[in-house]
Backbone as numpy.savetxt, mean C-alpha at the origin, in Angstrom:
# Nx Ny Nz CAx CAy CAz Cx Cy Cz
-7.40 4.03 -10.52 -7.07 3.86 -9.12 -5.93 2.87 -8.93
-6.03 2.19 -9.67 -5.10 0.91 -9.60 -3.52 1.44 -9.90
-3.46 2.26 -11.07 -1.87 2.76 -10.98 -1.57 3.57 -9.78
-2.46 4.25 -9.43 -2.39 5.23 -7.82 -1.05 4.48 -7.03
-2.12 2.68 -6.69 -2.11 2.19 -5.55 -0.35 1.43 -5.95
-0.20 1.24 -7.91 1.80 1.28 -7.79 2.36 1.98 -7.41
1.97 3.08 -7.72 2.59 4.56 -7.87 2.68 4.70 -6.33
2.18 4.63 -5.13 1.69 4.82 -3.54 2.80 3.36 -2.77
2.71 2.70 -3.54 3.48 1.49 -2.42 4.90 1.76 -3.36
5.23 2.19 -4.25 6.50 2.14 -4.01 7.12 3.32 -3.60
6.61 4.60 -2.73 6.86 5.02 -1.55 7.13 4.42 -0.46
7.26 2.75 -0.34 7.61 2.18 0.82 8.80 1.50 1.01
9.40 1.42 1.84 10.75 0.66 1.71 10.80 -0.94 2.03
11.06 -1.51 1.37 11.22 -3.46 1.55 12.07 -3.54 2.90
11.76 -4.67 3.40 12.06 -5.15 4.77 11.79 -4.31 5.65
11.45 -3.30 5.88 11.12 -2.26 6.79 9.25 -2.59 7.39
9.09 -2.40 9.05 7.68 -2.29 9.58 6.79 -0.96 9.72
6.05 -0.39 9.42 5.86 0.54 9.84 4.33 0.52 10.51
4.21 1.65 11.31 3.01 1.75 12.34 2.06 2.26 11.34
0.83 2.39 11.42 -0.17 2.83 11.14 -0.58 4.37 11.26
0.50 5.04 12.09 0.82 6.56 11.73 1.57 6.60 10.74
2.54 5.94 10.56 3.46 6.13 9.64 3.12 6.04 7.97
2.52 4.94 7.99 1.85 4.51 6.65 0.81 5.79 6.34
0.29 6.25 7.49 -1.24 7.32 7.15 -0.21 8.79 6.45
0.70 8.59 7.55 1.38 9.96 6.13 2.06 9.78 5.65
2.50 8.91 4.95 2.99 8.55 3.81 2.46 8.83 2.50
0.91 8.17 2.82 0.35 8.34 2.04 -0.70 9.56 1.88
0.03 10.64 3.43 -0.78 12.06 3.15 0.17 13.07 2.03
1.48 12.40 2.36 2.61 13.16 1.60 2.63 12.97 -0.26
1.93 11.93 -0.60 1.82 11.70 -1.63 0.19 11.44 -2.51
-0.58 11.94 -1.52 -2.22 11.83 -2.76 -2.38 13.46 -2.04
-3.46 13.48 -2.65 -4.44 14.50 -2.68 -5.95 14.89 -2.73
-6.33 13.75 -2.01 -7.70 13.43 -1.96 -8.26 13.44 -0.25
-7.70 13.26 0.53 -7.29 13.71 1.93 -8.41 12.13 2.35
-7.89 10.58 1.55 -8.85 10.04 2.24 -7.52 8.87 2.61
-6.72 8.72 3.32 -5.76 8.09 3.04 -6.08 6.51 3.69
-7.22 6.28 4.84 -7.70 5.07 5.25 -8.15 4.51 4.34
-9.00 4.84 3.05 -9.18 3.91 1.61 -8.03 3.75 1.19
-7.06 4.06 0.75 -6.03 4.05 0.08 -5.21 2.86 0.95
-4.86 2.99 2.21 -4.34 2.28 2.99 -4.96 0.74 3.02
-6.38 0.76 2.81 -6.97 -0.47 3.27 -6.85 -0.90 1.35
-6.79 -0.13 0.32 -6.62 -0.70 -1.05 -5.34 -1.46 -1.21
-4.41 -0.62 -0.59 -3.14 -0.97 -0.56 -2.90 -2.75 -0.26
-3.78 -3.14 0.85 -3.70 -4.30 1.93 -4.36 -5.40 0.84
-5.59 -4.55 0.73 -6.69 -5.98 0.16 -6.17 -6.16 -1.54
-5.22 -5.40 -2.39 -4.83 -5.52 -3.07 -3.51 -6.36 -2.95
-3.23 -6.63 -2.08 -1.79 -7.32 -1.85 -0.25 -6.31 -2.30
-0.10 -5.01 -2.10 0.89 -4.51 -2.01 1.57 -4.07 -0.63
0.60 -4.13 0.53 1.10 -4.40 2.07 0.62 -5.13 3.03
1.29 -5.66 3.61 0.74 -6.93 4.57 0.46 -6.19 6.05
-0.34 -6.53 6.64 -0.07 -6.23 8.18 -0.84 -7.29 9.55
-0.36 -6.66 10.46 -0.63 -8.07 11.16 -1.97 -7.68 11.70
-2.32 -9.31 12.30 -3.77 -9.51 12.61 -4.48 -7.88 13.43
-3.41 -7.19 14.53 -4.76 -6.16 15.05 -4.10 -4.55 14.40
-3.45 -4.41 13.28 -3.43 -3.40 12.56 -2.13 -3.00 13.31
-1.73 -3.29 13.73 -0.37 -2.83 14.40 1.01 -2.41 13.57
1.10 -2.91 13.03 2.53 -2.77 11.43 1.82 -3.40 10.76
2.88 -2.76 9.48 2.70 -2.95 8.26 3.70 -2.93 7.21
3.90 -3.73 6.67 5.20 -3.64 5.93 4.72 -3.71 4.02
5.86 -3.26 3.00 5.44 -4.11 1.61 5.95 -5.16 1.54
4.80 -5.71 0.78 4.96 -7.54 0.79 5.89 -7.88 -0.15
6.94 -8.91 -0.03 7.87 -9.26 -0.53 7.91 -9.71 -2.40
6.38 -9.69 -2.37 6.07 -10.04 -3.64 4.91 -9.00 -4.06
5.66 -8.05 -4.81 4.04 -7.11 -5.12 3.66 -7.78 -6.50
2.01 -7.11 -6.60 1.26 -7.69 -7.72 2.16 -7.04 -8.87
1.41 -7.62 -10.06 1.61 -6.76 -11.53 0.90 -6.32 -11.99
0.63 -5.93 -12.82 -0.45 -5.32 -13.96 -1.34 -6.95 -14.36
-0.44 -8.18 -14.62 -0.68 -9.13 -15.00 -1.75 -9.72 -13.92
-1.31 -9.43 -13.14 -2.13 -9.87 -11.28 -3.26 -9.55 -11.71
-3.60 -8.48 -12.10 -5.15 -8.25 -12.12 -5.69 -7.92 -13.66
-4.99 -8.86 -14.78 -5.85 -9.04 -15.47 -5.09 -7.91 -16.31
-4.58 -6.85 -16.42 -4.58 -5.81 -17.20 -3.54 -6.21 -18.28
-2.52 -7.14 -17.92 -1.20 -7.36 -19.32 -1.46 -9.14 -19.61
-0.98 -9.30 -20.71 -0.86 -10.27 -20.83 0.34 -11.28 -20.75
């Protein structure tokens, strides 16, 4: 799941906001599991997109994780 969620945010463009429609097909255009609100909320609590306090935008965070982030490289 975890390469998914590289593979899924770098479908997004840096410095750019996007709405919460926007992000939902984004990520309809690219999985195939038709659940894209998990994916979206993995995306967040994993730290590859930030958004503000009432879900309104969402952007990628200026600093995405690594493999190292969670343990997988050394």
């Amino acid at each position: 799941m975890l390469m998914a969620l590289f593979y899924l945010a770098s479908k997004f463009e840096k410095d750019r906001k996007y709405t919460e429609k926007e992000v939902n097909q984004i990520l309809n255009d690219w999985h195939t599991f038709e659940d894209w609100a998990m994916l979206r909320r993995d995306l967040f609590d994993k730290w590859f997109l930030g958004r503000d306090p009432k879900c309104k935008e969402y952007w990628l965070e200026d600093e995405q994780p690594t493999l190292a982030s969670f343990g997988l490289e050394k």
